[in-house]
C-alpha positions in Angstrom: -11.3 -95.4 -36.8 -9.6 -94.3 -33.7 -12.1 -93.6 -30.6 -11.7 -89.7 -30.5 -12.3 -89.3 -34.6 -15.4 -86.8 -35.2 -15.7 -85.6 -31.9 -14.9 -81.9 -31.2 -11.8 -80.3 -29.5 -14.3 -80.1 -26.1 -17.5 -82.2 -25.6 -20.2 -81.9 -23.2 -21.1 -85.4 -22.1 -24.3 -85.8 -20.8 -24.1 -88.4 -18.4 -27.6 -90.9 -19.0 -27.6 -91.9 -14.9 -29.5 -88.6 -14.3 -32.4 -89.2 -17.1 -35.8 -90.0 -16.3 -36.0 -93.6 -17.4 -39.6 -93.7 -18.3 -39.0 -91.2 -21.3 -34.6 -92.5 -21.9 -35.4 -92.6 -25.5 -37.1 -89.4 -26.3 -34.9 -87.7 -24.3 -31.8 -89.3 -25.7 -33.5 -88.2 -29.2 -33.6 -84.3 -27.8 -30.3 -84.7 -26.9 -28.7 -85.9 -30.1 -30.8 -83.0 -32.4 -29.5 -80.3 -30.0 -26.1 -81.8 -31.0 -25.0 -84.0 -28.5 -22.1 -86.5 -29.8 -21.0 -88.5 -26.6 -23.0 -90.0 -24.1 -22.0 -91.2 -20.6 -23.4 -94.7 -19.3 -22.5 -94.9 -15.5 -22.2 -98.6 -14.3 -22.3 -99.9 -10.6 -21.9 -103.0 -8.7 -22.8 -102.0 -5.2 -19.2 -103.2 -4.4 -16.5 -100.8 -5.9 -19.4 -98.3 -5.1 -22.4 -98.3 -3.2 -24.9 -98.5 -5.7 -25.9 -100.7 -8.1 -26.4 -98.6 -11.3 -27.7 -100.2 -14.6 -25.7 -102.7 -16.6 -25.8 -103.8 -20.8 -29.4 -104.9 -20.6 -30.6 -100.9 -20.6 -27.7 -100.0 -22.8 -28.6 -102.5 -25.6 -32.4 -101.3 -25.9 -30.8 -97.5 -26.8 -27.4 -97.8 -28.3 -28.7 -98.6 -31.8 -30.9 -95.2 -31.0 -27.0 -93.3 -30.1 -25.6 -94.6 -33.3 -28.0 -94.2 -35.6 -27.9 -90.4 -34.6 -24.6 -89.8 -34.8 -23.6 -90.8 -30.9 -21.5 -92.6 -29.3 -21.5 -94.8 -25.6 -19.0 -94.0 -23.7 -19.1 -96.5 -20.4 -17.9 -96.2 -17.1 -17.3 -99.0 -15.0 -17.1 -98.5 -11.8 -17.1 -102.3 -11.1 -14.6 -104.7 -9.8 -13.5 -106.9 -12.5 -14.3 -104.8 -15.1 -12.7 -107.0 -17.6 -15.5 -109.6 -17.0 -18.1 -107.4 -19.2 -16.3 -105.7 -21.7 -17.6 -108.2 -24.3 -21.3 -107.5 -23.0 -21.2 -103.9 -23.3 -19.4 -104.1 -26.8 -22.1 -106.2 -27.8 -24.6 -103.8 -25.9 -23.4 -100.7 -28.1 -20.4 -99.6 -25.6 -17.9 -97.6 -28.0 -15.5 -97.3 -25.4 -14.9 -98.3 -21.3 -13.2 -96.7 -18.3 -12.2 -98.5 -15.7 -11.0 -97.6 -12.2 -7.1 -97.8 -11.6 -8.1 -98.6 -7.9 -10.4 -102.0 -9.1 -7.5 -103.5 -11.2 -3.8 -104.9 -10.4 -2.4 -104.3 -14.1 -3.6 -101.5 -16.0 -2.1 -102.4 -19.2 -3.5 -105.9 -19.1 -6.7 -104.7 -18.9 -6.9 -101.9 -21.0 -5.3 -104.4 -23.8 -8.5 -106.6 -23.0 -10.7 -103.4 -23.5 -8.9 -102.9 -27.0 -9.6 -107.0 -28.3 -13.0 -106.1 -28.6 -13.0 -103.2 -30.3 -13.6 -100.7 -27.4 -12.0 -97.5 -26.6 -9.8 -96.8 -23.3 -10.5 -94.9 -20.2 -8.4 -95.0 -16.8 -10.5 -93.5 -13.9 -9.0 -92.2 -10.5 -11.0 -91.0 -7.4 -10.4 -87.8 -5.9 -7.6 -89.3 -3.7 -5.8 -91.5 -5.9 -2.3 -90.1 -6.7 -2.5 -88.4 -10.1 1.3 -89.1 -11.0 0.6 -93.0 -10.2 -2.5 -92.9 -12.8 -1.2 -90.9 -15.8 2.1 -93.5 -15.7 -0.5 -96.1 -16.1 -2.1 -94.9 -17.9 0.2 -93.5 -20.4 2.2 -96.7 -20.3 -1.2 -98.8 -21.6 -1.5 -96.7 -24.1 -5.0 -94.9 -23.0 -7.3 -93.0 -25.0 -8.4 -90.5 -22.1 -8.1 -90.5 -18.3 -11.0 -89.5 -16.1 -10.4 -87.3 -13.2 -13.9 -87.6 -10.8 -14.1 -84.2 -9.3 -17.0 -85.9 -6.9 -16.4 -89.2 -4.8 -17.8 -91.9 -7.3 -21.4 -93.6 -7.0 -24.1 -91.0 -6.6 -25.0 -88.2 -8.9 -26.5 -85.2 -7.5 -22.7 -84.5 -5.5 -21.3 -80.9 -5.5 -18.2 -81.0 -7.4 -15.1 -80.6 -5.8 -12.9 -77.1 -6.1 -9.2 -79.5 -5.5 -10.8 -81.0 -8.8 -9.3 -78.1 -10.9 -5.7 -79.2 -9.2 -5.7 -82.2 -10.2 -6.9 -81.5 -13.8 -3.8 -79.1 -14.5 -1.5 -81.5 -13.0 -3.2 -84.5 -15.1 -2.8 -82.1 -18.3 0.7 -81.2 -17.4 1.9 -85.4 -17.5 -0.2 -86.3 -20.3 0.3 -86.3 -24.0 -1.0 -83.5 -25.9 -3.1 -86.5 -27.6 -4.9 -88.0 -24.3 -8.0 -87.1 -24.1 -8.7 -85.3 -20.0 -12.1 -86.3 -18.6 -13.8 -84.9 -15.8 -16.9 -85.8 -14.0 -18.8 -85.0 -11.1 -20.7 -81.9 -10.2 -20.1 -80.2 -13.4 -22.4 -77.0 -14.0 -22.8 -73.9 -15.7 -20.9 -72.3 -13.2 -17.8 -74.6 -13.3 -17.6 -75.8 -16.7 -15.5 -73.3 -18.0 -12.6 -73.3 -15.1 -12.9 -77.3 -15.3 -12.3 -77.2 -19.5 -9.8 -74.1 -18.5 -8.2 -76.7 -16.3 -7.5 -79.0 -19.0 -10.2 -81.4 -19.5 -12.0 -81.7 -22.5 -14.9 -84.3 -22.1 -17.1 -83.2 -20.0 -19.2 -85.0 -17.7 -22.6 -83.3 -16.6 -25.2 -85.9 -14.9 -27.7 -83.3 -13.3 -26.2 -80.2 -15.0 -28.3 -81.5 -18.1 -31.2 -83.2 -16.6 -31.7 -81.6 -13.5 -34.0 -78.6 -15.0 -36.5 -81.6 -16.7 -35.4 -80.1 -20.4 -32.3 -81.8 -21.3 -31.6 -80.4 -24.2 -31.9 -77.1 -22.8 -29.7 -78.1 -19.6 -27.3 -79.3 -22.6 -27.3 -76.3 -24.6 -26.6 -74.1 -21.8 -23.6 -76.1 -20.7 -22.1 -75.6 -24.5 -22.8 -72.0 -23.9 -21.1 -71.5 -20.9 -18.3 -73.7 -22.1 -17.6 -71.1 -24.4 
């Protein structure tokens, strides 16, 4: 089964960095009955980025939960050496990684390591990072999607960044019609629809659907304003 089958021409991504811990699972659960497909699983090594966000020991006590509902784990590593753990997070319930293009030396050679264990492709780039350098790479690897942060990466909570929209219809303009466009970072009900206007069609909301305390509510609205 190829890594985008069953999931919808746009998805709202709900990123799990935001949750409140203490209550991950039943909130995970009220995400997946108000319909949530893909979930987002931030990653840090207070290296690559500041802060050290959770790694596949949380992930493995709620992936069974995603799948069994219909979800999938979408992880983003914003690591260095990134090829290191895609094995643990595979085995953790990862259904696909992304990587940073500015962590690795050889894009291809890693996303071919993503793709020997089973896992789906992403290639990251931060808000600097040329946009023509990263969809060569990425298209040349043979990605599944390419992530576009519209925020700098490591803390949620950032405003998103308007040159975001830019570099979306730039992204969409080099990629195949088939690459999936990701954006994260700052996404709201008041951006959503220029960033999926833009050309990205996954999503990324972190406190856009946890923020108001009712994630599924916070979720819902985003699919509403998505349009």
């Amino acid at each position: 089964m190829a890594w985008a089958d069953g999931l919808r021409e746009a998805e709202v991504e709900p990123s799990l960095y935001a949750a409140d811990f203490a209550r991950l699972g039943e909130q995970i659960e009220q995400l997946l009955a108000a319909g949530t497909r893909l979930f987002h699983y931030d990653v840090g090594d207070g290296h690559f980025v500041e802060p050290i966000i959770i790694g596949p020991i949380v992930l493995q006590s709620i992936g069974g939960l995603i799948h069994e509902g219909g979800g999938r784990v979408d992880v983003h590593l914003m690591i260095e050496s990134p090829e290191r753990h895609f094995a643990a997070f595979r085995e953790a319930g990862a259904d696909s990684v992304t990587f940073h293009y500015e962590a690795v030396e050889d894009v291809g050679e890693i996303a071919a390591a993503a793709r020997e264990h089973g896992l789906g492709v992403g290639v990251a780039l931060k808000p600097k990072t040329s946009v023509e350098d990263v969809a060569e790479a990425a298209i040349a690897a043979g990605a599944d999607f390419v992530l576009c942060m519209s925020i700098e990466p490591g803390y949620s909570g950032q405003k998103f960044m308007p040159e975001a929209f830019e570099r979306l219809r730039r992204l969409r303009e080099l990629l195949p019609e088939a690459m999936q466009l990701q954006v994260d970072g700052g996404v709201n009900h008041e951006n959503i629809a220029a960033a999926r206007e833009a050309g990205a069609n996954l999503l990324v909301a972190a406190t856009g659907v946890f923020g108001g305390g009712d994630p599924a509510s916070g979720y819902r609205e985003l699919v509403e304003a998505l349009g």
